[in-house]
Jmol script that loads the backbone (N, CA, C; Angstrom):
load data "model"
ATOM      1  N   UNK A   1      68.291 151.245 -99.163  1.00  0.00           N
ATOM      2  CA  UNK A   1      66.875 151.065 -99.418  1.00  0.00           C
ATOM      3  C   UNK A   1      66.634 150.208-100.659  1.00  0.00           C
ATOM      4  N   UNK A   2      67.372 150.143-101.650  1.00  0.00           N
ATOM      5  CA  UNK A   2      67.167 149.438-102.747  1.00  0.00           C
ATOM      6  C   UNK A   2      67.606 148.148-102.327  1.00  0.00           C
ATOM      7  N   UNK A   3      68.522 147.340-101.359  1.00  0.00           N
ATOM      8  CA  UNK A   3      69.209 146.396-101.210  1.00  0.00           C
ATOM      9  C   UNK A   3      67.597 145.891-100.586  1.00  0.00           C
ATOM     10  N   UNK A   4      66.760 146.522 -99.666  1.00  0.00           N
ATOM     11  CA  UNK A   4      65.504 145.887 -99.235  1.00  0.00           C
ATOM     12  C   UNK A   4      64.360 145.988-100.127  1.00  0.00           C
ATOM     13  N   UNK A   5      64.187 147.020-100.870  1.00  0.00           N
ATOM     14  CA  UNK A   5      63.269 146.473-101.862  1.00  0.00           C
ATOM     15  C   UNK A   5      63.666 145.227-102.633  1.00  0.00           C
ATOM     16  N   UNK A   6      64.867 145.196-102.943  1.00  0.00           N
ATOM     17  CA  UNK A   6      65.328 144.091-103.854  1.00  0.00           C
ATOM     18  C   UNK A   6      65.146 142.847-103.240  1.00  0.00           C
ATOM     19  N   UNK A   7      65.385 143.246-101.826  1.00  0.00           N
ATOM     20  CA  UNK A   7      65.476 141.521-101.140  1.00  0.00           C
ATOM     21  C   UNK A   7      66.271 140.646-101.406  1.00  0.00           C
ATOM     22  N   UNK A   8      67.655 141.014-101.741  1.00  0.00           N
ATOM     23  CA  UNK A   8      68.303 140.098-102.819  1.00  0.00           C
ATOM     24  C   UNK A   8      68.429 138.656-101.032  1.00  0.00           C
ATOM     25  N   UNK A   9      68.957 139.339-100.003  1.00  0.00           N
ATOM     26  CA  UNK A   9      68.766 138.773 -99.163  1.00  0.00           C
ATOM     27  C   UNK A   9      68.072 137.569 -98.493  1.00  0.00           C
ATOM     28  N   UNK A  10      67.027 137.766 -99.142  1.00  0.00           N
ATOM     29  CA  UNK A  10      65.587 136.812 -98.772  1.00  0.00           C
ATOM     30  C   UNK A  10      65.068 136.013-100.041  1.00  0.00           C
ATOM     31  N   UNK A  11      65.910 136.251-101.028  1.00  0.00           N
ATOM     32  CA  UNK A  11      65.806 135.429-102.094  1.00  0.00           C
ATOM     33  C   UNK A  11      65.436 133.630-102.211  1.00  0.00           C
ATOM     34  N   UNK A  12      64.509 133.380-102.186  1.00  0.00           N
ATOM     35  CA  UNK A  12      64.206 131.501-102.200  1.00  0.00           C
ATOM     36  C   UNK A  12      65.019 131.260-103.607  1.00  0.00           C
ATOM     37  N   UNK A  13      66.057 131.101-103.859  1.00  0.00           N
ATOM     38  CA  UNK A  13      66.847 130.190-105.071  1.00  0.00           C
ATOM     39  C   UNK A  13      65.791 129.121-105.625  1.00  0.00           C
ATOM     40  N   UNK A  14      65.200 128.108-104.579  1.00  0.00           N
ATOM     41  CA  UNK A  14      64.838 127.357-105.359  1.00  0.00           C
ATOM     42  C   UNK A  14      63.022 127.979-105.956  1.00  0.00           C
ATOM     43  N   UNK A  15      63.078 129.499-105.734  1.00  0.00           N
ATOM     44  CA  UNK A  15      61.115 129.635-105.822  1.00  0.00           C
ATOM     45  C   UNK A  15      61.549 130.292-107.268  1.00  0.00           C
ATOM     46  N   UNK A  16      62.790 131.568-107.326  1.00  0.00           N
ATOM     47  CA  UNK A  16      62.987 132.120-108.153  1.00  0.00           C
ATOM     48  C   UNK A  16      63.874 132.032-109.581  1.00  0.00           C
ATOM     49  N   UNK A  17      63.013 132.003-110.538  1.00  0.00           N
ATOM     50  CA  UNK A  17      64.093 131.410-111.841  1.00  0.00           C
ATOM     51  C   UNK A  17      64.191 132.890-112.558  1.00  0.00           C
ATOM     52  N   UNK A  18      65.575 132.654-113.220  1.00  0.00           N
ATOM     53  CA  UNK A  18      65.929 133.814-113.874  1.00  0.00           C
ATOM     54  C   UNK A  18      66.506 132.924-115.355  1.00  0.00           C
ATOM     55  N   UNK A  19      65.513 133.064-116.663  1.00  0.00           N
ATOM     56  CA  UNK A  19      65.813 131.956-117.669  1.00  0.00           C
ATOM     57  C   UNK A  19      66.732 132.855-118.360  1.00  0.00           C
ATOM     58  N   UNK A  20      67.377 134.247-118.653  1.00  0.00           N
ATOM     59  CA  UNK A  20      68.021 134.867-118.901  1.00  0.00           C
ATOM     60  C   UNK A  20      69.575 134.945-118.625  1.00  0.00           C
ATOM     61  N   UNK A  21      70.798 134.496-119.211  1.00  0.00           N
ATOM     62  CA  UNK A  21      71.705 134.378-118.365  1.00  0.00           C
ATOM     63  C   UNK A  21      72.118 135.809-118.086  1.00  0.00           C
ATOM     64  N   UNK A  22      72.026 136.769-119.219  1.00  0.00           N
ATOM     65  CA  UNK A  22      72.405 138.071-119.138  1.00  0.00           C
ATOM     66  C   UNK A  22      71.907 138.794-117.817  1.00  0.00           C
ATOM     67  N   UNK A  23      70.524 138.872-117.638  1.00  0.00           N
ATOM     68  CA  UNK A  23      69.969 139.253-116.836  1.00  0.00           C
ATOM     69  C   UNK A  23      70.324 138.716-115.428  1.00  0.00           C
ATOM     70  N   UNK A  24      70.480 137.410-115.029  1.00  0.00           N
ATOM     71  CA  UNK A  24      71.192 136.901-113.728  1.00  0.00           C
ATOM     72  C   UNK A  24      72.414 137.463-113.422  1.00  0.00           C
ATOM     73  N   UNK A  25      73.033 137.306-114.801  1.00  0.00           N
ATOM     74  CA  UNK A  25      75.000 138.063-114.563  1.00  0.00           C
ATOM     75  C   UNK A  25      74.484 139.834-114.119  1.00  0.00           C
ATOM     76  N   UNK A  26      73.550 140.462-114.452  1.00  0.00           N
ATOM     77  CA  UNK A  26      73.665 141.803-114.531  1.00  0.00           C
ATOM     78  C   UNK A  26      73.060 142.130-113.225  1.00  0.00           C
ATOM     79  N   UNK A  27      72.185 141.116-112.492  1.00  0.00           N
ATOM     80  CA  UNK A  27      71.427 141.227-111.274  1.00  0.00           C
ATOM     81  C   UNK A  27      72.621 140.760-110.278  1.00  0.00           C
ATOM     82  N   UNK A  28      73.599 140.291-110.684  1.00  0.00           N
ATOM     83  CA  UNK A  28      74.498 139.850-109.458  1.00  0.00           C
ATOM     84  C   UNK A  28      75.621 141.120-109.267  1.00  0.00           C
ATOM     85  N   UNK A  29      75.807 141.866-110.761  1.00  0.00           N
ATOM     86  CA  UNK A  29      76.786 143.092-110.979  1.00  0.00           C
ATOM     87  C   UNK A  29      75.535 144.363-109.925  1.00  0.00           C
ATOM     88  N   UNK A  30      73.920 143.962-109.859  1.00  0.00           N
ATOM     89  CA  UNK A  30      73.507 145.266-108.886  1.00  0.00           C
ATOM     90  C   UNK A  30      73.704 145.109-107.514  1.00  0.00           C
ATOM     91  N   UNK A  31      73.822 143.761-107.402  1.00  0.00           N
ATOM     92  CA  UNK A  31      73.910 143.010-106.179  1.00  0.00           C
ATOM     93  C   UNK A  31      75.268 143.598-105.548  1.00  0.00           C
ATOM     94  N   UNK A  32      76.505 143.545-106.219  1.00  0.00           N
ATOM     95  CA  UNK A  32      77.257 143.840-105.926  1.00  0.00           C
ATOM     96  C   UNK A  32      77.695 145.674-105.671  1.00  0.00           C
ATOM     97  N   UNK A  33      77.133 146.301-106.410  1.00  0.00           N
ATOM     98  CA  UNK A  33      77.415 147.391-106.863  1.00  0.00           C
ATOM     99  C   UNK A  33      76.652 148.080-105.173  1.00  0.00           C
ATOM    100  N   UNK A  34      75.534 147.449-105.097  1.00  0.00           N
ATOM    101  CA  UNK A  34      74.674 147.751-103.874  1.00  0.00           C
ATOM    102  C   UNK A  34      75.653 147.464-102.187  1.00  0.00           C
ATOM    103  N   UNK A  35      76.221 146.678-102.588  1.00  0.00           N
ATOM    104  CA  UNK A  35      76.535 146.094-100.974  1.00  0.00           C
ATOM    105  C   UNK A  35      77.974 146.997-100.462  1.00  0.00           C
ATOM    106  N   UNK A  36      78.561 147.283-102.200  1.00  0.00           N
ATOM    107  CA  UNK A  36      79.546 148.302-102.376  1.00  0.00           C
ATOM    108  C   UNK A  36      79.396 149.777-101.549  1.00  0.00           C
ATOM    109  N   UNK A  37      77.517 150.288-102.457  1.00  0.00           N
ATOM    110  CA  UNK A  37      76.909 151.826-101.864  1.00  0.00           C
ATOM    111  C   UNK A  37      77.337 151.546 -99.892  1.00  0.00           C
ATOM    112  N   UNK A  38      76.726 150.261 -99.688  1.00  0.00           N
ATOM    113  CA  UNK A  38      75.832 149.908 -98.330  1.00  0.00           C
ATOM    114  C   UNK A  38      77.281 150.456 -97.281  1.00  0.00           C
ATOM    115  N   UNK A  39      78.492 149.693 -98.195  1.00  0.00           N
ATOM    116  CA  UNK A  39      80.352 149.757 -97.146  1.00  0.00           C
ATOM    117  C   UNK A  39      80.895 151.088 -97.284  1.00  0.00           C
ATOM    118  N   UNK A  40      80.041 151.563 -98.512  1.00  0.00           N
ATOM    119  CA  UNK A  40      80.956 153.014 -97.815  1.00  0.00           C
ATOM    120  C   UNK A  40      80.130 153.943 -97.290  1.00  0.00           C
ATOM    121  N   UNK A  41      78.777 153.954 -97.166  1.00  0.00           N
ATOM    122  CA  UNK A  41      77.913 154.647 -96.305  1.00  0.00           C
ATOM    123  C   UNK A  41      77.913 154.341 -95.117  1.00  0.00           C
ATOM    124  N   UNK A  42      78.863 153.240 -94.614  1.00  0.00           N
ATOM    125  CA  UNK A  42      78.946 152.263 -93.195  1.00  0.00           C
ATOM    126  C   UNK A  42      80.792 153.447 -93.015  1.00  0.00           C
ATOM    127  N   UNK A  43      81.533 153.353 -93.772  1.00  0.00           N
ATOM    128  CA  UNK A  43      82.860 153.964 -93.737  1.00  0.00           C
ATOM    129  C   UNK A  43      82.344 155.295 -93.577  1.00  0.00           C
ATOM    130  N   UNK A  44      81.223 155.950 -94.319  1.00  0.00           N
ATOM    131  CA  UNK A  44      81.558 157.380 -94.064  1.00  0.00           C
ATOM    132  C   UNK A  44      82.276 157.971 -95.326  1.00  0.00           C
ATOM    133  N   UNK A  45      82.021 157.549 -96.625  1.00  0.00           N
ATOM    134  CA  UNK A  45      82.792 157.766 -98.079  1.00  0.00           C
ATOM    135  C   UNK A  45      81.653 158.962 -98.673  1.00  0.00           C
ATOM    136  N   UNK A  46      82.292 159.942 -99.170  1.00  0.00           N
ATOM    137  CA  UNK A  46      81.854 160.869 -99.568  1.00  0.00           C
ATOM    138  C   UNK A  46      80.547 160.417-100.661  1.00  0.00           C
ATOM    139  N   UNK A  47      79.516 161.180-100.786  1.00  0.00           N
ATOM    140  CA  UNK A  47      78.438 160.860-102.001  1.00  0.00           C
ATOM    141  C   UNK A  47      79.089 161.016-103.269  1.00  0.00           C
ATOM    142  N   UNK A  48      80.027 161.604-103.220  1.00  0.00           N
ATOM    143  CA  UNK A  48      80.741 161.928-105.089  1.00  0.00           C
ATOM    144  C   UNK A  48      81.039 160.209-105.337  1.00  0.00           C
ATOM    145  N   UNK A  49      82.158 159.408-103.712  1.00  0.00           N
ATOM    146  CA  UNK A  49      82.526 158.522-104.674  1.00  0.00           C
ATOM    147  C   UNK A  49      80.720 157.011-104.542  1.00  0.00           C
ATOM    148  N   UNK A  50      80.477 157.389-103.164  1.00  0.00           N
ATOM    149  CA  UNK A  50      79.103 156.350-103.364  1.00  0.00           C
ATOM    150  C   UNK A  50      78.068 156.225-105.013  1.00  0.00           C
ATOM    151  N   UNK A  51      78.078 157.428-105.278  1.00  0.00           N
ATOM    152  CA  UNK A  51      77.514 157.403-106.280  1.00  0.00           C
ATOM    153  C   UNK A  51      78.158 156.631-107.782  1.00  0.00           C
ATOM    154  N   UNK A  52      79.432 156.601-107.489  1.00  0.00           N
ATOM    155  CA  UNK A  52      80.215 155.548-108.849  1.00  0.00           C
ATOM    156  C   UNK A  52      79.106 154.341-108.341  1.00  0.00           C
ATOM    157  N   UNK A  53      79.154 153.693-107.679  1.00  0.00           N
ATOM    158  CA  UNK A  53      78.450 152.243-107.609  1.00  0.00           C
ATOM    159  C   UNK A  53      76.901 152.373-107.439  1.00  0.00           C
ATOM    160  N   UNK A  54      76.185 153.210-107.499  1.00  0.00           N
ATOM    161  CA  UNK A  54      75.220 153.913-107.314  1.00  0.00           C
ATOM    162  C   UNK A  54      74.364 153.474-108.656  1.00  0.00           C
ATOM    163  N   UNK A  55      75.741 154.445-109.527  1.00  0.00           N
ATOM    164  CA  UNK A  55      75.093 154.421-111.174  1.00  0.00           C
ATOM    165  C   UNK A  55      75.361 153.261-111.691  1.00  0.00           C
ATOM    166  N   UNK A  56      76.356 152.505-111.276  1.00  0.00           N
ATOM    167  CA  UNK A  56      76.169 151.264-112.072  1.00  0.00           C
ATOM    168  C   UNK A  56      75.394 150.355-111.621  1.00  0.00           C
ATOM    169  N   UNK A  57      75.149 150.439-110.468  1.00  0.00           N
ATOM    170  CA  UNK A  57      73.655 149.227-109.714  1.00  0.00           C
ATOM    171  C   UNK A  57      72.558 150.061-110.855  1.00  0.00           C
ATOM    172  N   UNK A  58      72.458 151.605-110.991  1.00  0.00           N
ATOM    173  CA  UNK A  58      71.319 151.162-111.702  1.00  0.00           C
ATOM    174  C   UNK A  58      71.687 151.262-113.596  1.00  0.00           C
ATOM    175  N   UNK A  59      72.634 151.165-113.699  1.00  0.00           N
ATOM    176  CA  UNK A  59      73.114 151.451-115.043  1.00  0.00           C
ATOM    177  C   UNK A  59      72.872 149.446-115.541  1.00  0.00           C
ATOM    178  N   UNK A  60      73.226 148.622-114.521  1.00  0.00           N
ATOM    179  CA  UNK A  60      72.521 147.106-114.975  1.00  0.00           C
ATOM    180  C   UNK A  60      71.197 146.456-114.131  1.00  0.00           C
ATOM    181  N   UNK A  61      70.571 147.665-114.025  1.00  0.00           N
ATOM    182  CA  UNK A  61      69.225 147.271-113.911  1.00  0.00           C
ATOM    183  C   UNK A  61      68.427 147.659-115.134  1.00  0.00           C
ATOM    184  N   UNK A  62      69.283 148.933-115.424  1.00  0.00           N
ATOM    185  CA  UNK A  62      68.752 149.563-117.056  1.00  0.00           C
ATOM    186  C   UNK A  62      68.848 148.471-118.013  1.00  0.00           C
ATOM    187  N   UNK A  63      69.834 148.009-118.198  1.00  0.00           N
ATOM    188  CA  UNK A  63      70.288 146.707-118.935  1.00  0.00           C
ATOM    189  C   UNK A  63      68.848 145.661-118.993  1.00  0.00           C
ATOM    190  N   UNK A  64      68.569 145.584-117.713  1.00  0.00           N
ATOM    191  CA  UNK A  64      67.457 144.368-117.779  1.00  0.00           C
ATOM    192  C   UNK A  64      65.617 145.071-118.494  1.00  0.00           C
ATOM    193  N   UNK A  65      66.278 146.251-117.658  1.00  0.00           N
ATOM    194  CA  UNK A  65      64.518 146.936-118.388  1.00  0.00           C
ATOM    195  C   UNK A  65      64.426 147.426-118.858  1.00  0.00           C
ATOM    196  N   UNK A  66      65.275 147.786-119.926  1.00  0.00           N
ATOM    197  CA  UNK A  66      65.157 148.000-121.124  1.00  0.00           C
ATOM    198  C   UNK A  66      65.599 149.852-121.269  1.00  0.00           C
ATOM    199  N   UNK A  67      65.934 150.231-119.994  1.00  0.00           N
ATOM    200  CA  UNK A  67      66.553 152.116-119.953  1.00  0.00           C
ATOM    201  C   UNK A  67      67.775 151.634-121.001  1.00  0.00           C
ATOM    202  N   UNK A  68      68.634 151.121-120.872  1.00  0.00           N
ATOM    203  CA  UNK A  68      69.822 151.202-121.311  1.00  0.00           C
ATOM    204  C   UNK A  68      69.746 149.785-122.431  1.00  0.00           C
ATOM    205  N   UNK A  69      69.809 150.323-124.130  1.00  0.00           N
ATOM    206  CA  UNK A  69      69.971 149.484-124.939  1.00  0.00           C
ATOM    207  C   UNK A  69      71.184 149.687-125.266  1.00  0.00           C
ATOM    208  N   UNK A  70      71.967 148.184-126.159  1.00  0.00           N
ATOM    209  CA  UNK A  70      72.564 148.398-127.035  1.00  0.00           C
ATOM    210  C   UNK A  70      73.415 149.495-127.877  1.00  0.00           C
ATOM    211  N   UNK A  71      72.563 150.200-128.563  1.00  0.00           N
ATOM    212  CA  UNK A  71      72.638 151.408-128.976  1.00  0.00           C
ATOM    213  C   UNK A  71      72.885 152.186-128.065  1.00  0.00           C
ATOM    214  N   UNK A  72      73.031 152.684-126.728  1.00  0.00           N
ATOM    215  CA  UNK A  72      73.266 153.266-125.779  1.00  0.00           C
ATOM    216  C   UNK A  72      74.732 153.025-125.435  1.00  0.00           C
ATOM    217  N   UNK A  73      74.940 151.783-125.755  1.00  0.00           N
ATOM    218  CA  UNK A  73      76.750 150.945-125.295  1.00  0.00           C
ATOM    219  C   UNK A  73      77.376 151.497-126.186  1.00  0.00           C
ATOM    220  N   UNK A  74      76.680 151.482-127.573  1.00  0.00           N
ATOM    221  CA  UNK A  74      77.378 151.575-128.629  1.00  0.00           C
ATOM    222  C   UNK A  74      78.304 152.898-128.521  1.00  0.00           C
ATOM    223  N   UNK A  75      77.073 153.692-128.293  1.00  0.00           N
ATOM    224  CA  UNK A  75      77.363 155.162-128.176  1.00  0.00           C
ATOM    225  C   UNK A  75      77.999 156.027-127.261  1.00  0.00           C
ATOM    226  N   UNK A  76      77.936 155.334-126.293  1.00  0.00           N
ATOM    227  CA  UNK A  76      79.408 155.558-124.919  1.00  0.00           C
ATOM    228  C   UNK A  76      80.382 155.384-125.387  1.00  0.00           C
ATOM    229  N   UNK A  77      80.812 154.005-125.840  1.00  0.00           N
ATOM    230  CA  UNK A  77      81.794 153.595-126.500  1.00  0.00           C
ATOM    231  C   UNK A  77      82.619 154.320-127.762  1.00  0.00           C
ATOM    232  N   UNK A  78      81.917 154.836-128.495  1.00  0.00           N
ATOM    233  CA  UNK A  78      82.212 155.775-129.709  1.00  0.00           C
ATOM    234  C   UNK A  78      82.542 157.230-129.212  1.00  0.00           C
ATOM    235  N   UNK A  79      81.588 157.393-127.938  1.00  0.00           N
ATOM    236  CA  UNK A  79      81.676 158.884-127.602  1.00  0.00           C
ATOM    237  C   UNK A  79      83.074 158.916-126.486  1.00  0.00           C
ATOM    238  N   UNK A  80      83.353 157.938-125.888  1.00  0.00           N
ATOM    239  CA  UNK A  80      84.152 158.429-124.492  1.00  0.00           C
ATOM    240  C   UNK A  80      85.778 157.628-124.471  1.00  0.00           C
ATOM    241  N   UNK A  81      85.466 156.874-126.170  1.00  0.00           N
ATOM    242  CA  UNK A  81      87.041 155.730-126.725  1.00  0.00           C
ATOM    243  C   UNK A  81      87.625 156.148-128.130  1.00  0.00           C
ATOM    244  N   UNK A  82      88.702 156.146-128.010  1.00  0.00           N
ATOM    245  CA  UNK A  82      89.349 156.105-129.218  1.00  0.00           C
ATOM    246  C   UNK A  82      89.417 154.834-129.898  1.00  0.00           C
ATOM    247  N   UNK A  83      88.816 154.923-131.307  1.00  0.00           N
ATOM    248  CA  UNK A  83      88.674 153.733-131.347  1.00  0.00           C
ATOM    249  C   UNK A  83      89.107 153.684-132.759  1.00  0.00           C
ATOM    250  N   UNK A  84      90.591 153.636-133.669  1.00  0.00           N
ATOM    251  CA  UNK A  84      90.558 154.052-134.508  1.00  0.00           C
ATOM    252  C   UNK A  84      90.138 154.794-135.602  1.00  0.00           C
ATOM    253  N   UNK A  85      90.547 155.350-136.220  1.00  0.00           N
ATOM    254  CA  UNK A  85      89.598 156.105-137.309  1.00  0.00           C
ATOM    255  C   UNK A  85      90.250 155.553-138.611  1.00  0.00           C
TER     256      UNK A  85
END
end "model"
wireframe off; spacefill off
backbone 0.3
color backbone group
């Protein structure tokens, strides 16, 4: 359902500009993450693992609208890495 709201499908390239490069790279990582959900709901893959690509389609949509800052990376990163002390 998100792959048709998105329409990534029906996309006019030449109607739609994206002046952001971040935001294009992170719309192609939902793009992907989506078509990922779409093959294993077509296979028959359990919701535990659909949902890995699930959260990251919307974990870089957060990226673009602003759910997921910076400070949010930071703090995964600190919380879930060893990162010398």
């Amino acid at each position: 359902r998100l792959l048709e709201k998105l329409a990534f499908h029906e996309i006019d390239t030449s109607a739609t500009i994206i002046t952001n490069a971040r935001h294009y790279d992170a719309l192609l990582q939902v793009k992907t993450s989506l078509v990922e959900v779409l093959k294993g709901l077509k296979e028959g893959l359990s919701g535990d693992l659909l949902s890995i690509d699930l959260r990251q389609s919307l974990y870089y949509l957060g990226s673009i609208t602003g759910e997921i800052t910076s400070n949010d990376i930071l703090g995964n990163v600190f919380a879930n890495f060893c990162i010398g002390k």
